[in-house]
MARTOR-894422 format. One record per residue (C-alpha): residue number from 1; residue in one letter; x, y, z. Coordinates in steps of 0.05 Angstrom, whole numbers. Layout:
REM MARTOR-894422
+-----+------+--------+--------+--------+
:  nr : rest :   east :  north :     up :
+-----+------+--------+--------+--------+
: NUM :    A :      X :      Y :      Z :
...
+-----+------+--------+--------+--------+
END
This chain:
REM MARTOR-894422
+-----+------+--------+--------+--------+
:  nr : rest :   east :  north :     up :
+-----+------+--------+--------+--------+
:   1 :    X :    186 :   -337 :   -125 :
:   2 :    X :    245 :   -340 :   -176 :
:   3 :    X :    312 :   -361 :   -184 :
:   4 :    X :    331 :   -309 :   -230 :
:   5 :    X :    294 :   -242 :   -254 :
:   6 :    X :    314 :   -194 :   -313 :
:   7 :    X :    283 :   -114 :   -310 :
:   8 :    X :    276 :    -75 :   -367 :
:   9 :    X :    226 :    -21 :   -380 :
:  10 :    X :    260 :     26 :   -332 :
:  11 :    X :    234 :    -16 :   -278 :
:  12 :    X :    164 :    -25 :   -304 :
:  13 :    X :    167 :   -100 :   -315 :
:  14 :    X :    197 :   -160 :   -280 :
:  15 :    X :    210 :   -230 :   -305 :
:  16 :    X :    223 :   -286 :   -260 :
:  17 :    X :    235 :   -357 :   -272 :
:  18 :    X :    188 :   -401 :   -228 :
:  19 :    X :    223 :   -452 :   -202 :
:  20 :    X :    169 :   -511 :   -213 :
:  21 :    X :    117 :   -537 :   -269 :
:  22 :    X :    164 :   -538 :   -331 :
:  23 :    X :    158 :   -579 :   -385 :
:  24 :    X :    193 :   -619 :   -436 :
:  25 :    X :    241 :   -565 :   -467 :
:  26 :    X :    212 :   -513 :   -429 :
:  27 :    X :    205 :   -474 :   -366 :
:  28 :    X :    155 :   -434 :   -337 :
:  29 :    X :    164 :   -357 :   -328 :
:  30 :    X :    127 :   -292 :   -297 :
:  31 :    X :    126 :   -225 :   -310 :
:  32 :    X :     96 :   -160 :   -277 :
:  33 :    X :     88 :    -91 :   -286 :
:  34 :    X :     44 :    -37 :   -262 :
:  35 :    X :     27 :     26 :   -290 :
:  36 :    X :    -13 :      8 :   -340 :
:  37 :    X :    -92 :      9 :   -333 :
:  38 :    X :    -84 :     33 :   -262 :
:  39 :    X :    -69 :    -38 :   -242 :
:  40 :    X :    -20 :    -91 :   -231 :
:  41 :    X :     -8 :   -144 :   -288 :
:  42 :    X :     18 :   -204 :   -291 :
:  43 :    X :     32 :   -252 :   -348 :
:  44 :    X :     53 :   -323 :   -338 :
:  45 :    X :     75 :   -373 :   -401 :
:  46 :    X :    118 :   -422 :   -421 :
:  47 :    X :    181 :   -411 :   -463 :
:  48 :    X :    250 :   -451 :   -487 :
:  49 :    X :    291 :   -388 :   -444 :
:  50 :    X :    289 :   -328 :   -403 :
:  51 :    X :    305 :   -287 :   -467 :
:  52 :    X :    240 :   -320 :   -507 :
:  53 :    X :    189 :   -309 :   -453 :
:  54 :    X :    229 :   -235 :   -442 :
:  55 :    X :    206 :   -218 :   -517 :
:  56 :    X :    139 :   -252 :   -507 :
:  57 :    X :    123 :   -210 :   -449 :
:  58 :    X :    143 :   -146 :   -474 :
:  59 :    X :    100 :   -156 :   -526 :
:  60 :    X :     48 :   -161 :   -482 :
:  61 :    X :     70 :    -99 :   -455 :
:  62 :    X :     77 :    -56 :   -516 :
:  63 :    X :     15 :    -86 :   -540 :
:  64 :    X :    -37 :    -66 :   -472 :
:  65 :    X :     -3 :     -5 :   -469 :
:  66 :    X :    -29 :      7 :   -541 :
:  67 :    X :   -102 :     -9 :   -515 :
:  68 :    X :    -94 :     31 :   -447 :
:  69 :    X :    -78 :     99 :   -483 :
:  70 :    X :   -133 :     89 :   -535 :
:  71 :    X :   -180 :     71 :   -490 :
:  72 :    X :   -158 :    136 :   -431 :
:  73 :    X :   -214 :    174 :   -416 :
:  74 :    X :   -173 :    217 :   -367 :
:  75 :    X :   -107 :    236 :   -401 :
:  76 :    X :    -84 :    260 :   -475 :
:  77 :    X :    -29 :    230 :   -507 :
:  78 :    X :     12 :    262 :   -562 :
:  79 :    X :     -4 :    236 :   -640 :
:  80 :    X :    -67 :    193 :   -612 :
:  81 :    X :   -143 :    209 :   -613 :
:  82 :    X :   -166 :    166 :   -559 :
:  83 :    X :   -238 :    155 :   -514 :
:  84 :    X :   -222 :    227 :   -478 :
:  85 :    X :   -204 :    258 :   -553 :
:  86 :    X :   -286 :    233 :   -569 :
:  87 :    X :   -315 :    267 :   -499 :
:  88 :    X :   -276 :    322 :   -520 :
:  89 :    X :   -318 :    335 :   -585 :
:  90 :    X :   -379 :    315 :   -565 :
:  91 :    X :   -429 :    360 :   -596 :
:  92 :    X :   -373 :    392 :   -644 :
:  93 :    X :   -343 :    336 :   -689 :
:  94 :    X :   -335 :    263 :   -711 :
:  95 :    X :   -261 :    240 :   -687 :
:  96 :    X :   -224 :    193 :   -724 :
:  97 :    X :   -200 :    141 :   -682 :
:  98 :    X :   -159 :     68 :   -693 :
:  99 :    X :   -199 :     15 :   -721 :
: 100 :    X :   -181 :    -16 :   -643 :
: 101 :    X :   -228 :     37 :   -619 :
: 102 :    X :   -289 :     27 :   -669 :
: 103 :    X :   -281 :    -42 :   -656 :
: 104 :    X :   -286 :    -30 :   -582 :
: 105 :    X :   -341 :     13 :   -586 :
: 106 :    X :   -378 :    -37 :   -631 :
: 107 :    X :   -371 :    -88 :   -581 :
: 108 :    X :   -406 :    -57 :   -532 :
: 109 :    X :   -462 :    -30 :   -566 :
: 110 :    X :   -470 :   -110 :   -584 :
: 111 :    X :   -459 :   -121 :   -501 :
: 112 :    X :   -506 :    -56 :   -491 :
: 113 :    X :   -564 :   -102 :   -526 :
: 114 :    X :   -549 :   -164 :   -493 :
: 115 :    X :   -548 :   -140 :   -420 :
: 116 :    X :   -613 :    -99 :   -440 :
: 117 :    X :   -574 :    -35 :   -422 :
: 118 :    X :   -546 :    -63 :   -355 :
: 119 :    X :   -476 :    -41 :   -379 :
: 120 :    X :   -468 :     24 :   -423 :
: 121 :    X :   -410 :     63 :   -444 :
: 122 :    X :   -449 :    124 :   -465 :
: 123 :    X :   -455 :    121 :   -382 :
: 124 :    X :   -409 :    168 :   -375 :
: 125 :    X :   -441 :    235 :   -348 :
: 126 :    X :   -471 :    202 :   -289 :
: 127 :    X :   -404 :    155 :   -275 :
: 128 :    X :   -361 :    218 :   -274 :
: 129 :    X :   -403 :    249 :   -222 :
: 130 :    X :   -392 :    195 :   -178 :
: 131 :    X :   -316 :    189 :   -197 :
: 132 :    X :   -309 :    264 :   -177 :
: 133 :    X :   -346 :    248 :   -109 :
: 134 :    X :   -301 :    187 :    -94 :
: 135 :    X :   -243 :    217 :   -110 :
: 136 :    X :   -249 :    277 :    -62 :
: 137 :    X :   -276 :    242 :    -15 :
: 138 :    X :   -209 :    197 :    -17 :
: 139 :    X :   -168 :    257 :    -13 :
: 140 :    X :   -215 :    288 :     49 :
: 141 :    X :   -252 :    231 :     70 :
: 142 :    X :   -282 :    276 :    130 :
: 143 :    X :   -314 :    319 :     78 :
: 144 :    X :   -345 :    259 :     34 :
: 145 :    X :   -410 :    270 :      4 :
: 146 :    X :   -450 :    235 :    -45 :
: 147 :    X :   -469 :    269 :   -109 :
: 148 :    X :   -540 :    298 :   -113 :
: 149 :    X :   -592 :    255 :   -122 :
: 150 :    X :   -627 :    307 :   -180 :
: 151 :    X :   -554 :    331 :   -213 :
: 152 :    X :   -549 :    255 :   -219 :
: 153 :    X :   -621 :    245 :   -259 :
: 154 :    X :   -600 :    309 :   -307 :
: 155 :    X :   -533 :    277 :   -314 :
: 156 :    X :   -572 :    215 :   -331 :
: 157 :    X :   -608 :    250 :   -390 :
: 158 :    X :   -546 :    248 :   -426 :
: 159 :    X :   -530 :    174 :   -434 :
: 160 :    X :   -573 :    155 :   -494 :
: 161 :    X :   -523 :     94 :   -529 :
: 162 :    X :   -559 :    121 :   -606 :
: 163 :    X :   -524 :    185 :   -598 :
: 164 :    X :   -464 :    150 :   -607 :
: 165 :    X :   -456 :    153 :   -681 :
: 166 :    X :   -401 :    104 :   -714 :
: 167 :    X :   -374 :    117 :   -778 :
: 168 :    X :   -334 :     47 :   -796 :
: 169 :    X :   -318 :     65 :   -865 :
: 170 :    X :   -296 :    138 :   -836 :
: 171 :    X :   -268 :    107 :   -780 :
: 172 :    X :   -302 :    156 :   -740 :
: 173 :    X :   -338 :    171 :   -673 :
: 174 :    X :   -379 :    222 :   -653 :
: 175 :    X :   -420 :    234 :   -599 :
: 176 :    X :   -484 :    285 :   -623 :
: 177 :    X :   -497 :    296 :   -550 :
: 178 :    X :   -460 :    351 :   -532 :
: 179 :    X :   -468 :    334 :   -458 :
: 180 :    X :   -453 :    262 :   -459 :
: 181 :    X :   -389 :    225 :   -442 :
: 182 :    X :   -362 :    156 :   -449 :
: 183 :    X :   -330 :    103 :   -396 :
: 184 :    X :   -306 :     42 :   -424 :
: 185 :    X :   -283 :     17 :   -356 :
: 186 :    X :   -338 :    -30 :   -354 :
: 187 :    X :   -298 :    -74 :   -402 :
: 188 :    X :   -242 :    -42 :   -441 :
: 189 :    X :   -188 :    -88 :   -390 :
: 190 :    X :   -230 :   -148 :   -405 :
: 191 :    X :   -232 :   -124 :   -480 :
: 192 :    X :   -153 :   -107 :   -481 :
: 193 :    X :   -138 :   -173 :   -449 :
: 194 :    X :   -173 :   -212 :   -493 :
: 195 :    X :   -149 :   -183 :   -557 :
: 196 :    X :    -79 :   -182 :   -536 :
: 197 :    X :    -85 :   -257 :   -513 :
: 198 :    X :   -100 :   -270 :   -591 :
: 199 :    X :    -46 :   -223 :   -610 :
: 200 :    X :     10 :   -263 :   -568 :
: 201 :    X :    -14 :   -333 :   -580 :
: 202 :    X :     -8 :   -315 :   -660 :
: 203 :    X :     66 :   -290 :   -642 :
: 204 :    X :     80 :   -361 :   -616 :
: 205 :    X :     68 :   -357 :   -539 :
: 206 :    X :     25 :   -421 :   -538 :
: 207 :    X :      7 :   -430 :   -466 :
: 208 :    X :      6 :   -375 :   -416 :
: 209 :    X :    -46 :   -336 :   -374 :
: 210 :    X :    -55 :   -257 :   -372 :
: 211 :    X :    -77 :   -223 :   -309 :
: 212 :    X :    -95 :   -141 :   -312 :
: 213 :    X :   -130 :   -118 :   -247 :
: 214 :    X :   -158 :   -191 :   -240 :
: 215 :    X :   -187 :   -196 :   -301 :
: 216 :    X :   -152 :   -266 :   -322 :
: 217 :    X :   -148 :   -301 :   -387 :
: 218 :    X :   -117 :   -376 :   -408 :
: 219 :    X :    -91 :   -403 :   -464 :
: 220 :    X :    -57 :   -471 :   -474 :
: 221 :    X :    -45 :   -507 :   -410 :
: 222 :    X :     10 :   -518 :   -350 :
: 223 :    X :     57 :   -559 :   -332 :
: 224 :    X :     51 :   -598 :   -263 :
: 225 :    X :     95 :   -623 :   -227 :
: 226 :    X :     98 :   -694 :   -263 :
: 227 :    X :    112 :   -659 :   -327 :
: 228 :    X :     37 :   -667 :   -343 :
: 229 :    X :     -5 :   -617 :   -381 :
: 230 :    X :    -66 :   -592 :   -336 :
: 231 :    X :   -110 :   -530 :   -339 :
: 232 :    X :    -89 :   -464 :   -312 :
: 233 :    X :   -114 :   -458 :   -230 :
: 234 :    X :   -151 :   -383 :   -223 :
: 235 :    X :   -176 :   -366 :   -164 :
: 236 :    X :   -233 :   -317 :   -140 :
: 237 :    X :   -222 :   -277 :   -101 :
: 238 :    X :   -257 :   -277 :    -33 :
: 239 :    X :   -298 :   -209 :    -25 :
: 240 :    X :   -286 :   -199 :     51 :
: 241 :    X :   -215 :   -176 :     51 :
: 242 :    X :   -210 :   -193 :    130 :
: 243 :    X :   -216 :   -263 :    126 :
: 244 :    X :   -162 :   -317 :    123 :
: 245 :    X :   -199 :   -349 :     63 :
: 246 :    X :   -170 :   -309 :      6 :
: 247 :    X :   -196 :   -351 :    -58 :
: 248 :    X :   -269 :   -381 :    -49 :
: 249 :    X :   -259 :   -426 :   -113 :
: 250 :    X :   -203 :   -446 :   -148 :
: 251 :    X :   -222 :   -459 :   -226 :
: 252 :    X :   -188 :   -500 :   -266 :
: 253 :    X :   -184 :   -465 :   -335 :
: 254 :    X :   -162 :   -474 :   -403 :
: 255 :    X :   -178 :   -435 :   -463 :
: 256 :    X :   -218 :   -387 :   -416 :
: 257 :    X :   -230 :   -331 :   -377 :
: 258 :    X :   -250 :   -310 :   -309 :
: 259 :    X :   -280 :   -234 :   -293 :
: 260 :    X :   -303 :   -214 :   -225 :
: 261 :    X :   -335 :   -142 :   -211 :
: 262 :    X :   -339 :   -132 :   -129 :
: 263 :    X :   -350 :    -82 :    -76 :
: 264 :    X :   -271 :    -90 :    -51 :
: 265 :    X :   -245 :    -57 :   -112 :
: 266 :    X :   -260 :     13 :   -107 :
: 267 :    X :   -298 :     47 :    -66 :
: 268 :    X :   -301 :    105 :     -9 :
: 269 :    X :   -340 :    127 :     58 :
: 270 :    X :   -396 :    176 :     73 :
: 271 :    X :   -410 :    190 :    139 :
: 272 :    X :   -391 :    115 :    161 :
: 273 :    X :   -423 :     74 :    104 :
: 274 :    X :   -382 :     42 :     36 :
: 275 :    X :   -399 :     76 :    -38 :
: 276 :    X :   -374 :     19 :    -87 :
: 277 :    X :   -359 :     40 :   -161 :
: 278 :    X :   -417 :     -3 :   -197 :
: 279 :    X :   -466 :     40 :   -214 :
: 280 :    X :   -540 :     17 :   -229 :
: 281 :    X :   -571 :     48 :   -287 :
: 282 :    X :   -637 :     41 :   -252 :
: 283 :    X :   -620 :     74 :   -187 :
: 284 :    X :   -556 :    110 :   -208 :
: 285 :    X :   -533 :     87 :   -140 :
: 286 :    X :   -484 :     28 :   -116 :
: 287 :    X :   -517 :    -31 :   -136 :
: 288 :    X :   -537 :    -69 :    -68 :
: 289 :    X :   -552 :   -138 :    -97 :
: 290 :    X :   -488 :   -171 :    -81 :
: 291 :    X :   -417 :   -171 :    -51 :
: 292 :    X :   -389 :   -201 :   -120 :
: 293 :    X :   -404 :   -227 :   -185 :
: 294 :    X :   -362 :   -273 :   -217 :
: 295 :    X :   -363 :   -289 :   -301 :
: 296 :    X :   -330 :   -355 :   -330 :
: 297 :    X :   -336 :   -355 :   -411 :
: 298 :    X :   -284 :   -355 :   -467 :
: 299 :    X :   -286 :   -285 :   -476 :
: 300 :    X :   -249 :   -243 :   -437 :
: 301 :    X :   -288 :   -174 :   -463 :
: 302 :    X :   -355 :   -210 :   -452 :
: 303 :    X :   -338 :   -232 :   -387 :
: 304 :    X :   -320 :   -166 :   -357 :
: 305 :    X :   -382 :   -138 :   -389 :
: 306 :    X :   -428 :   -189 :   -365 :
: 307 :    X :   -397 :   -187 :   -284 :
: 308 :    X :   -415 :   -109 :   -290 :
: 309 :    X :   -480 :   -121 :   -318 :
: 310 :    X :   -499 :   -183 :   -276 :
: 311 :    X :   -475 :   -143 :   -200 :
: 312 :    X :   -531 :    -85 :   -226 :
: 313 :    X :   -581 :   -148 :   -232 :
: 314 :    X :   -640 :   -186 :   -178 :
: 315 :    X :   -608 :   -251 :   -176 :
: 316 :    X :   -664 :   -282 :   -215 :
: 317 :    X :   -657 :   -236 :   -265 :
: 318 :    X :   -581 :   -251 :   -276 :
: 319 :    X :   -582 :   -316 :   -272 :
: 320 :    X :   -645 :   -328 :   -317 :
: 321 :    X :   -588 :   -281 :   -372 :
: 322 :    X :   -528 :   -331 :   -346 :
: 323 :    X :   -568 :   -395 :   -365 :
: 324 :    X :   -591 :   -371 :   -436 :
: 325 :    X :   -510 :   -356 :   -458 :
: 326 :    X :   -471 :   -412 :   -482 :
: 327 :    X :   -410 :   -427 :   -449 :
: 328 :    X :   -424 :   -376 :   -390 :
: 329 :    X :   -430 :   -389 :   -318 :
: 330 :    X :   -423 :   -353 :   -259 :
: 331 :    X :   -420 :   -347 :   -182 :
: 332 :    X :   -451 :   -301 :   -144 :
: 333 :    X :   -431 :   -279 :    -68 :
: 334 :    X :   -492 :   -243 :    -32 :
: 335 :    X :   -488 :   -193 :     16 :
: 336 :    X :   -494 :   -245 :     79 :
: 337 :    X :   -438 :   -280 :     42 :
: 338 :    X :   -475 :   -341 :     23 :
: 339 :    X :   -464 :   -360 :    -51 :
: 340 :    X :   -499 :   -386 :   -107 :
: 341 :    X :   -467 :   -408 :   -180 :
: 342 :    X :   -497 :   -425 :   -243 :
: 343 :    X :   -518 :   -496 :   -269 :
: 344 :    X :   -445 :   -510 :   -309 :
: 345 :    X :   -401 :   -478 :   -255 :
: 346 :    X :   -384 :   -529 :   -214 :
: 347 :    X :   -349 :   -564 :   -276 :
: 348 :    X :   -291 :   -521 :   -270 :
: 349 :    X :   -280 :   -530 :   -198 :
: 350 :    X :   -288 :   -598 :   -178 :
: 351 :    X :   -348 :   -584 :   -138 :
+-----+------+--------+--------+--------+
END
């Protein structure tokens, strides 16, 4: 892809210099790393030199990797009270967290309200069920079972979002439900995306798109290759990983983001048939409506929120929610694999 690439990070991130799309007093660079949110990421900008964009994207870096401890549910790191340190004391004691946290946490109670409790943090107890399934399942797939239908509903009693008690002046969290869990994973890589897009564009970085785990935002514009500035090209990803059609729309973007929640992404195999990771609050079972949901709106938070909340929707029911936002459209891929999009997507596509 490059012509020359600089490691640092012990190996953790790569920066290449792509060899086309530069403009006027500047060329156009990548870099990628790994470990952090259990994904591959990928940021892609414009700088006056290798050693610019190298500062620009370890910024980046430093900065998600801030957000991806805070926002662990799984591991402990040492000096920081993070999403595990809450489920931790639920039941015992408010935690006082970074004001990154609260504001997190705030954010989705707002998203909580707006999806009419289609995406929940406080979901946690039931999620982690089916995250203990999948995973052993993975690791003996011929002994895969699916988590009891009644543990599930008792599980379920313990996901009340008002037992969630934020403290802002305290800086504090506590969960009064002893039982109950959170799981952010419904939008914290949106969330973390978006915030450290701000972050880096207020550093200097003025045009430049961050990937983590798909969930892509713009800012600025490209370069083509007449030296003219165009919108970023994103594409979606095609749900059925067999096929020689990899994207099924190519977006043209600038200034905004593109989410999509699918049945590809994680998922395992019970006695020949595919458990996905999106859980429906209603059913507290892989939601069936479609094969893929994609979100198109400024914000990258919002849009991961809303593709998990619109895959656990009846398509008439999502897209009556997609049509009363603002500046939010979306394409949905149905389990035949027809599609259908919202009334404003086709402006970003050319269709």
């Amino acid at each position: 892809m490059g012509r020359r690439t600089a490691a640092f990070l012990a190996g953790v991130l790569t920066v290449s210099m792509l060899l086309s799309c530069s403009g006027p007093g500047e060329k156009r660079y990548e870099a990628s790393f790994l470990e952090l949110f259990d994904t591959a990421s990928v940021v892609v900008g414009y700088a006056k030199s290798e050693d610019d964009f190298t500062k620009y994207s370890q910024k980046v870096y430093d900065e998600l990797k801030v957000y991806n401890e805070l926002f662990d549910i799984y591991n402990d790191y040492d000096g920081i009270n993070n999403i595990k340190t809450i489920n931790d004391n639920a039941g015992i004691k408010p935690v006082k967290v970074d004001k990154k946290i609260i504001d997190l946490l705030s954010f989705s109670e707002e998203m909580y309200e707006k999806t009419d409790g289609k995406v929940n943090v406080a979901f946690g107890a039931v999620l982690s069920l089916w995250h203990d399934h999948r995973e052993a399942g993975l690791n003996n797939p011929d002994r895969a079972t699916l988590p009891d239908y009644e543990e599930l509903k008792k599980q379920n009693e313990h996901t009340n979002i008002e037992d969630m008690i934020i403290d802002k002046n305290a800086s504090t969290v506590y969960l009064q439900d002893g039982s109950m869990s959170l799981d952010v994973g419904a939008i914290a890589k949106g969330y973390a995306v978006e915030q450290v897009s701000r972050f880096i564009q207020k550093e200097g970085m003025k045009n430049g798109m961050i990937s983590v785990g798909g969930n892509v935002r713009t800012f600025g514009e490209k370069y083509d290759e007449k030296g003219k500035r165009v919108p970023w090209t994103v594409g979606i990803q095609n749900p059925d990983t067999s096929s020689d059609r990899k994207s099924l729309y190519d977006l043209h973007l600038s200034g905004y983001s593109l989410v999509t929640s699918g049945v590809y992404e994680r998922y395992y195999v019970v006695d020949g048939k595919h458990y996905h990771h999106i859980i429906d609050p209603e059913t507290l079972m892989p939601a069936k409506y479609f094969l893929s949901i994609s979100i198109v709106c400024k914000d990258s938070g919002m849009a991961d929120a809303l593709s998990t909340a619109v895959f656990n929707m009846p398509y008439e029911e999502g897209s009556k929610m997609v049509e009363g936002l603002k500046g939010v459209e979306a394409l949905w891929v149905f389990p035949d694999s027809t599609m259908k999009y919202s009334s404003g997507f086709e402006k970003w596509c050319g269709l």
